[in-house]
C-alpha positions in Angstrom: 69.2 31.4 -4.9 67.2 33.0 -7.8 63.6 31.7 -8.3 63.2 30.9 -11.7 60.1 28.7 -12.0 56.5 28.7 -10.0 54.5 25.6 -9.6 50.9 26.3 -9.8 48.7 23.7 -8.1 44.6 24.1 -8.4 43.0 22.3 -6.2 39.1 21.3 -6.1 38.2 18.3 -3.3 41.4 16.8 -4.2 42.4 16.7 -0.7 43.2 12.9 -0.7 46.0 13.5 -3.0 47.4 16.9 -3.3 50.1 16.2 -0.6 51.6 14.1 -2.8 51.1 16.7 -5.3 53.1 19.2 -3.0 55.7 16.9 -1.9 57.0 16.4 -5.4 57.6 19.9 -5.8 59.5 20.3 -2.3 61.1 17.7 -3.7 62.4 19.4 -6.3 66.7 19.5 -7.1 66.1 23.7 -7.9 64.3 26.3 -5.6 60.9 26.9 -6.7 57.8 29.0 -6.2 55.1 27.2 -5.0 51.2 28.2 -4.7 48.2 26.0 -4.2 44.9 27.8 -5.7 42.1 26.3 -3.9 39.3 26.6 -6.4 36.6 26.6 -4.0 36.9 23.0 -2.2 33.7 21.7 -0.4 34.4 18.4 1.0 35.8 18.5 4.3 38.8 16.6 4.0 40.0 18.5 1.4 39.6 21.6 3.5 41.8 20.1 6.7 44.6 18.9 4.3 44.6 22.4 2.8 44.6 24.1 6.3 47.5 21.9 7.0 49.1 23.2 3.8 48.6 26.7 5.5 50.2 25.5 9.0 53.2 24.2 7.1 53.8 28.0 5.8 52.9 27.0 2.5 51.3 29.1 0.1 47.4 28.7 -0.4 45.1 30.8 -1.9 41.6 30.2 -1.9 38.9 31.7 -4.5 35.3 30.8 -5.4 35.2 28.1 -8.0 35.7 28.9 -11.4 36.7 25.9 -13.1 40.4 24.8 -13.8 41.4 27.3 -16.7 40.2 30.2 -14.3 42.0 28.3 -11.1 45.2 28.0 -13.2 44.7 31.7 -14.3 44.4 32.8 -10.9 47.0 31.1 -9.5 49.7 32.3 -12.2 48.3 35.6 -11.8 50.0 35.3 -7.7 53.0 34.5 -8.8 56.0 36.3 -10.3 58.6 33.2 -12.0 59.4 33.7 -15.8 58.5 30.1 -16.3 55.7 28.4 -15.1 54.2 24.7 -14.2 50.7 24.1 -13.7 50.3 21.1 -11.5 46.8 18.8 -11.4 46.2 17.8 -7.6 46.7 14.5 -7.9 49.4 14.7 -9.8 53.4 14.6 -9.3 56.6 15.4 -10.8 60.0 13.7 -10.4 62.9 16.1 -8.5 64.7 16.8 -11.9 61.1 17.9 -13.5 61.6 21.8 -13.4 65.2 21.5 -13.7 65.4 19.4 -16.9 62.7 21.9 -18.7 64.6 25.0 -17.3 67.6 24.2 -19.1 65.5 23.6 -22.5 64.2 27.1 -22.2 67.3 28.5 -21.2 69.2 27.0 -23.8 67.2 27.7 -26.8 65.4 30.9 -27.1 62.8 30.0 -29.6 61.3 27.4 -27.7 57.6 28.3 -25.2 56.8 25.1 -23.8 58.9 21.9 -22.5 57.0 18.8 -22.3 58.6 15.2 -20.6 57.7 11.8 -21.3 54.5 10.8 -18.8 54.5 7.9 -16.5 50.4 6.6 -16.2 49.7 5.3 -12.8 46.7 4.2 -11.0 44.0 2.5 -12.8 46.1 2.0 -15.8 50.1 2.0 -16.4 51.3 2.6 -19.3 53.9 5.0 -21.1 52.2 8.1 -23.0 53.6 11.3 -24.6 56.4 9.7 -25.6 57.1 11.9 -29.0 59.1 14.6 -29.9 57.3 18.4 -30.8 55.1 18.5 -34.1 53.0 21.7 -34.5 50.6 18.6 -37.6 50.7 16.6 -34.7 49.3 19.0 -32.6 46.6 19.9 -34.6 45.3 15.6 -34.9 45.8 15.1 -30.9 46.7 16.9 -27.7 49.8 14.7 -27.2 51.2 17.5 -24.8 50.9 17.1 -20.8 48.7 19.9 -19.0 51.8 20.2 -17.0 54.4 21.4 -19.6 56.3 24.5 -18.5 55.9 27.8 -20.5 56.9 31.0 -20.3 54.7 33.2 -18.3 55.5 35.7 -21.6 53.1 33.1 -23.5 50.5 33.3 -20.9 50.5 36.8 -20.7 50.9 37.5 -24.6 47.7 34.9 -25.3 45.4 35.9 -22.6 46.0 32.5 -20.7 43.9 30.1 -20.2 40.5 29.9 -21.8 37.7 29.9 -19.6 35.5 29.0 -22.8 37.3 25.5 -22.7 36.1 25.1 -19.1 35.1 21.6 -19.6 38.3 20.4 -21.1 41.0 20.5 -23.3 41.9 24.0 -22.0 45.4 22.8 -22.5 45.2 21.5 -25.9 44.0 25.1 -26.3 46.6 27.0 -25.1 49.4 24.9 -26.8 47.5 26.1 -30.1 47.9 29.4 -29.0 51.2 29.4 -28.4 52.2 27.7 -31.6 50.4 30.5 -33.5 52.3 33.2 -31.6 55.2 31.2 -33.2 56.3 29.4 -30.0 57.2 25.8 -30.9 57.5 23.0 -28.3 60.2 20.8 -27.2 60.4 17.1 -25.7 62.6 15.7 -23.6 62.6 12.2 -23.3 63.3 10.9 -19.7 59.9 10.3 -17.3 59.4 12.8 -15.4 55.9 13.7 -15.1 53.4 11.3 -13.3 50.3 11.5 -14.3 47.1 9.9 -12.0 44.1 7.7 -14.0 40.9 7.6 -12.0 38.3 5.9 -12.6 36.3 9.2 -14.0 38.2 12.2 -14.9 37.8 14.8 -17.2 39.7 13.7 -20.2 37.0 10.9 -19.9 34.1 12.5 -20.8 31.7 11.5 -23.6 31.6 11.3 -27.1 29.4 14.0 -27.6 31.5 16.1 -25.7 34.6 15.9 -27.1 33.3 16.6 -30.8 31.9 19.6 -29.3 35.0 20.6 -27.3 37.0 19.8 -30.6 34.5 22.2 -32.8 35.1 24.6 -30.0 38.6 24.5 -30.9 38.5 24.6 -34.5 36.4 27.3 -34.2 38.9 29.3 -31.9 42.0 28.5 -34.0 40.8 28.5 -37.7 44.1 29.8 -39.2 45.7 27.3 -37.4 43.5 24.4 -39.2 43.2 25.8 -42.8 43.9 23.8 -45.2 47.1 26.4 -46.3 48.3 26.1 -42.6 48.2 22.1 -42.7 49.5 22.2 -46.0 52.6 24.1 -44.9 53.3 22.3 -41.7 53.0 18.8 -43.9 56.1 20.3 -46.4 58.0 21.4 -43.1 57.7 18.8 -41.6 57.8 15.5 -43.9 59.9 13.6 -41.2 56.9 13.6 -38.6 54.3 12.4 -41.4 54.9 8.9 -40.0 53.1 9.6 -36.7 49.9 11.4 -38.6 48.6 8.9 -40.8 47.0 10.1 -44.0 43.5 9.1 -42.8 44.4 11.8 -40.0 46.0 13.9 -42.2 42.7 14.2 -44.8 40.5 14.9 -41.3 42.9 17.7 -40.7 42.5 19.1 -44.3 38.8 18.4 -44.5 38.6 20.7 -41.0 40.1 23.6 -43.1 37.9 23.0 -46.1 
């Protein structure tokens, strides 16, 4: 059976849950290419549960930490699949995951990423990412999971993943990217992604932080958030308007000023 889809998974001392990570995907209903990209793990533990990985014939590749956009980078780099997943460590994916996006980017030619409603487990539960694709909406929030599949096309054609944006929203990033190459995104609405909450992670950094990530990234894609380019996805768009209010929809314009 043809491989159509690789499922990249960085890992970095996540050794307590990447085999739960790892089953999901060998849980998969459709053959896969699998690779774990050890970003440079130091705690023990994580190092015998990767050495396990190894035993089991499994994939792993180990490198000197770079961060998770060089990891994911790296990884996608060892792979050869048209379509890609990057998978967080302590993550997982239900069995009709790939499948259900494979068909989306099969079926319709202008879409570059596929993107499932996201089941939040751990410390809190709740339902998120539970909208349909707006490139406005993109530009107010990052509403799109890090583990989306793409097409490797995207990765290649943008340069991949950031390594500027090493402290987060490397992601959010790369979704702008691809919607300025004229890529637009697609949701399907079952849950199939499940996404971990810890206590401290990195979409839980401070304030400060995330002003100066999200300068970085109006910086980076300043055609994207002119005020011409939000004006012209607001007139395409009028029936997504609902879910950007107007207060968010003046920030976006004042960016672009």
């Amino acid at each position: 059976m043809e491989t159509r889809v690789a499922v990249v998974i960085p890992c970095f001392n996540y050794g307590k849950h990447i085999e739960e990570a790892v089953q999901s995907v060998l849980n998969q209903d459709i053959k896969t290419e699998m690779l774990v990209l050890d970003d440079g793990s130091t705690e023990s533990g994580t190092l015998r549960v990767l050495e396990g990985l190894r035993e089991r014939g499994l994939m792993v590749c180990r490198q000197s930490n770079t961060g998770l956009p060089g990891a994911r980078n790296a990884g996608i780099e060892k792979t050869s699949s048209e379509f890609i997943v990057c998978l967080d460590a302590d993550d997982t994916i239900e069995p009709s995951y790939c499948s259900s996006c494979l068909n989306v980017l099969l079926s319709r030619p202008e879409v570059g990423f596929v993107y499932t409603s996201t089941r939040v487990f751990g410390r809190k539960n709740k339902v998120w990412s539970n909208v349909s694709y707006s490139g406005l909406h993109l530009l107010a929030e990052n509403y799109i999971p890090s583990s989306a599949m793409f097409r490797r096309k995207i990765w290649r054609d943008t340069g991949g993943f950031s390594e500027e944006m090493r402290t987060g929203y490397e992601d959010w990033d790369f979704w702008l990217s691809a919607a300025e190459a004229d890529w637009s995104g697609y949701h399907v609405p079952e849950l199939l992604f499940n996404y971990r909450k810890h206590d401290r992670n990195m979409l839980q950094s401070s304030n400060d932080s995330r002003k100066e990530l999200k300068r970085i990234l109006r910086q980076r894609h300043g055609k994207s958030y002119s005020s011409a380019n939000i004006l012209k996805l607001a007139l395409s768009e009028l029936p997504a308007l609902p879910r950007v209010s107007l207060a968010v929809l003046k920030q976006l314009i004042n960016y672009g000023s």
